[in-house]
N, C-alpha and C positions, 0 to 999 in steps of 0.2 A: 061617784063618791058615796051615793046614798046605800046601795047594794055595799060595798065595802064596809061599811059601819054594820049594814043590818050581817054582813057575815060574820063577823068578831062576834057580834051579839050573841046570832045564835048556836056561835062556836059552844061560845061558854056558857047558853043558857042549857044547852044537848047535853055538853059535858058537865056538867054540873050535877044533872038530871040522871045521868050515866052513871058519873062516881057515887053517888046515893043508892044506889041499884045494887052497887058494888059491895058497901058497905054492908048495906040491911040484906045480903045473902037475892037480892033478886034478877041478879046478870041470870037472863039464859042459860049462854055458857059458862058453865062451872070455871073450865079448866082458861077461859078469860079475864078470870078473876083478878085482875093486877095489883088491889088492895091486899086483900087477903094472902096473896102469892108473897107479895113484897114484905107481911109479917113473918109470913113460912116459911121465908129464906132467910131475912136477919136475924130470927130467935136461933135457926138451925146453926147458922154458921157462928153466931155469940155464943152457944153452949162450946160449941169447937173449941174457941178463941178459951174457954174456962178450962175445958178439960185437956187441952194438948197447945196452953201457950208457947211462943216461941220465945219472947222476952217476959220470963216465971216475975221479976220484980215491979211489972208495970202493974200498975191499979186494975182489976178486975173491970170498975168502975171508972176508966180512963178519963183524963181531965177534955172537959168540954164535950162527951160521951153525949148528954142530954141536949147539949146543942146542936150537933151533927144526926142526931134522931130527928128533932124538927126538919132538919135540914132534908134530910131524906122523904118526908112528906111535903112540905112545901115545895123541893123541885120536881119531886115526880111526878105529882098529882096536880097541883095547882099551874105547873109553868111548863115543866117538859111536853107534857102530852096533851097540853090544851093549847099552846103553843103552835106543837106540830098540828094536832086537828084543825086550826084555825089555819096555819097559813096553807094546810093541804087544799081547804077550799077555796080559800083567796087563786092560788094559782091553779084550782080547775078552773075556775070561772075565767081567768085573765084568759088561759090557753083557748079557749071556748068559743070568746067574746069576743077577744082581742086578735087571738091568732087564728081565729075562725078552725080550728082543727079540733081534733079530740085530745086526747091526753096521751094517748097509747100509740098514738102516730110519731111521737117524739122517742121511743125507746128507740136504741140502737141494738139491744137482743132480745129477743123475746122465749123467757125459757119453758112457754108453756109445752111446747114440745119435748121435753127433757124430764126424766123421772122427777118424782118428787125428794127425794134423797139429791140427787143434783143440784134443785134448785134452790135447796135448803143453804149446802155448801157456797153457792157461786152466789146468794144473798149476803149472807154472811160472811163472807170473806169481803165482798165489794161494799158494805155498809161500814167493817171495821177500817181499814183501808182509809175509806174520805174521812172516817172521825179519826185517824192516829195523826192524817195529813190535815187535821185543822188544830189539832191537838199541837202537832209545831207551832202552827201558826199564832197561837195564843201566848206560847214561850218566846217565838221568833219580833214579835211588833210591841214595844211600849203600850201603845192603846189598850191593848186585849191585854197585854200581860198584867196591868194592872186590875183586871178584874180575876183573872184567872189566880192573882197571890190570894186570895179567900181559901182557894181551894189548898192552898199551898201553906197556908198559917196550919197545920196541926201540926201539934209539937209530940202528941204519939199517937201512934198507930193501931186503927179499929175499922173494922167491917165496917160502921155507920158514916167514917169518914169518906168513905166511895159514893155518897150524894152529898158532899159538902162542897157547892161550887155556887158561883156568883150565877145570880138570877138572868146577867145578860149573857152566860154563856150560852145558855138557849137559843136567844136573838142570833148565835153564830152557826151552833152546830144546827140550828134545824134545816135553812135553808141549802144545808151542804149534803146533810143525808137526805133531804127532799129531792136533789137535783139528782145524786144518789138513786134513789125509786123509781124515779120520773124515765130515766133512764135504761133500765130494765123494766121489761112487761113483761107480763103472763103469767107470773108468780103467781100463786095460791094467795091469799088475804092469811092466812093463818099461818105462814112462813114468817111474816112478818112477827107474829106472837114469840111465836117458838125463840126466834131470835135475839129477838127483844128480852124471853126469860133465859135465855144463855147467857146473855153479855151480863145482866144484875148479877147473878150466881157466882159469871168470874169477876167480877170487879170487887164483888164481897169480900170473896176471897183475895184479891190480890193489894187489897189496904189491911184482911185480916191480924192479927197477932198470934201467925200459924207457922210452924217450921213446916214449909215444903215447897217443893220447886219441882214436881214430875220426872226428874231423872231427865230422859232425853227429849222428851217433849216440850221442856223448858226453852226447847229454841222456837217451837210453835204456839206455846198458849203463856201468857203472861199470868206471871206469879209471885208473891211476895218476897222474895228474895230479890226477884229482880226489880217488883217495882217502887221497895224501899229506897234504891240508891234515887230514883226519880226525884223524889221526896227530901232526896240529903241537904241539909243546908252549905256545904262543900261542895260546890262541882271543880272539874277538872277544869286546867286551863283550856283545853283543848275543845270545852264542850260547854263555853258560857252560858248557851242558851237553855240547857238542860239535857237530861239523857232518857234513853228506855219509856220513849213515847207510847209505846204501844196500849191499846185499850185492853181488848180480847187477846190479841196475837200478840207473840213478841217477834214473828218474824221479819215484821217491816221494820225494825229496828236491826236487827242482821243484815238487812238484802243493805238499807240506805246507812252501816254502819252509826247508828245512833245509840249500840249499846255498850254498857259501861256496868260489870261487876266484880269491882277490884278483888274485891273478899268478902265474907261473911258483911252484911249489913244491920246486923241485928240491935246494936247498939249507937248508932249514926246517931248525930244531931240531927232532927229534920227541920226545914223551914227555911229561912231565909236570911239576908242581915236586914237588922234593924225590927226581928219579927218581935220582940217583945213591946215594941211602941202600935202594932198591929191594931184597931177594932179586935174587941174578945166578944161581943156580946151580937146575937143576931141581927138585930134592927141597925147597928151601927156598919156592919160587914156588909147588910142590904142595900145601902147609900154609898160605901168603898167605891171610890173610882169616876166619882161625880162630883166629889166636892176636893176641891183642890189642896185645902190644909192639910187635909188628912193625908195624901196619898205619900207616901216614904220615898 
């Protein structure tokens, strides 16, 4: 128990240590810079959302705009990836200790053999994959879905929206792409980066207020056409639990027919019933889902 506690510790005293580094320009690796990265893709793709709107009448300034910016630093930085660092070393140590093995003994392929172009792909396709498959699972189970309506209360649509999500969605997704990793060995450490700055760029993009959809590639990468209807306060009868799961891809919504784009979705209500009784204000959406009066 004692090592447990001291790993949390020094999860977050590292990372802490880290994101300061980050900040004041002192990472090493430049092109690791995930602070800096994470400004240089939201200012890039908000100038978009100005110059080539897709809905010309919505607020420049969209309503709750400043609260999904918070939002975006508080999960990235504070809970997503400190999160994951901490329980990455919680479960070396268990495999270690516990299972007396190493870590790399449990992968079932190992791509260090395989170009680096390869393993980039076959990372990335199998990280997006367990996150679109837990992404149901948040729609699919009352418990989860309850936290995951945070993410689901914007009433319009903005790049900054794509890190507006309940703080224990973390507690879900990490253990799923961790098993994910664990899973594959011999990857490159820096595959993981790359990856990681792909899936931000489309997600930006794909909560944007941007007309475009890739023509034919719309059946492989997920894009705001499609993933407005996700968002629709309307779902079909046929699809209560929601549609067009997809994260990065929208193919796993094809393969396990989850997709749904009636027509143009540009002007949809988004949200859900009863969303106007919703928590509006951060600190109150941080507690959603633990206190019982509140939950709709």
């Amino acid at each position: 128990m004692a090592n447990f506690w001291e790993n949390i510790q020094s999860s977050y005293i590292n990372y802490a240590n880290y994101l300061w580094s980050e900040i004041t320009f002192q990472s090493s690796t430049w092109y690791l810079n995930y602070f800096w990265w994470l400004v240089a893709v939201s200012t890039t793709v908000w100038l978009l959302e100005l110059v080539f709107p897709w809905r010309k009448n919505q607020p420049k300034i969209r309503t709750d705009f400043w609260v999904d910016a918070f939002y975006m630093f508080f999960n990235f930085f504070i809970f997503n990836l400190v999160v994951f660092i901490a329980f990455s070393n919680l479960t070396t140590d268990f495999v270690k200790d516990v299972l007396e093995m190493e870590l790399s003994k449990i992968s079932i392929i190992n791509l260090k053999s395989y170009p680096e172009t390869v393993q980039l792909v076959i990372f990335f396709i199998a990280t997006d994959f367990i996150q679109w498959f837990t992404h149901v699972l948040l729609h699919r189970f009352p418990f989860l879905w309850k936290f995951h309506k945070v993410h689901h209360s914007v009433e319009e649509m903005g790049f900054a929206a794509h890190l507006r999500y309940h703080w224990m969605e973390n507690v879900f997704y990490t253990p799923m792409k961790y098993i994910m990793v664990m899973l594959i060995g011999g990857f490159d450490p820096k595959q993981a980066f790359i990856v990681y700055y792909a899936a931000i760029v489309i997600g930006h993009i794909n909560h944007a207020n941007i007309n475009i959809s890739y023509g034919p590639l719309k059946y492989l990468f997920n894009n705001p056409k499609m993933h407005i209807w996700h968002h629709a306060y309307e779902l079909p009868k046929d699809y209560s639990y929601g549609v067009n799961f997809g994260i990065s891809l929208s193919i796993w919504d094809y393969i396990f027919r989850t997709n749904y784009i009636p027509y143009s979705g540009r002007d949809i209500k988004l949200g859900f019933e009863k969303i106007e009784e919703f928590p509006k204000t951060f600190f109150k959406q941080l507690l959603y889902g633990f206190i019982k009066e509140r939950e709709n």
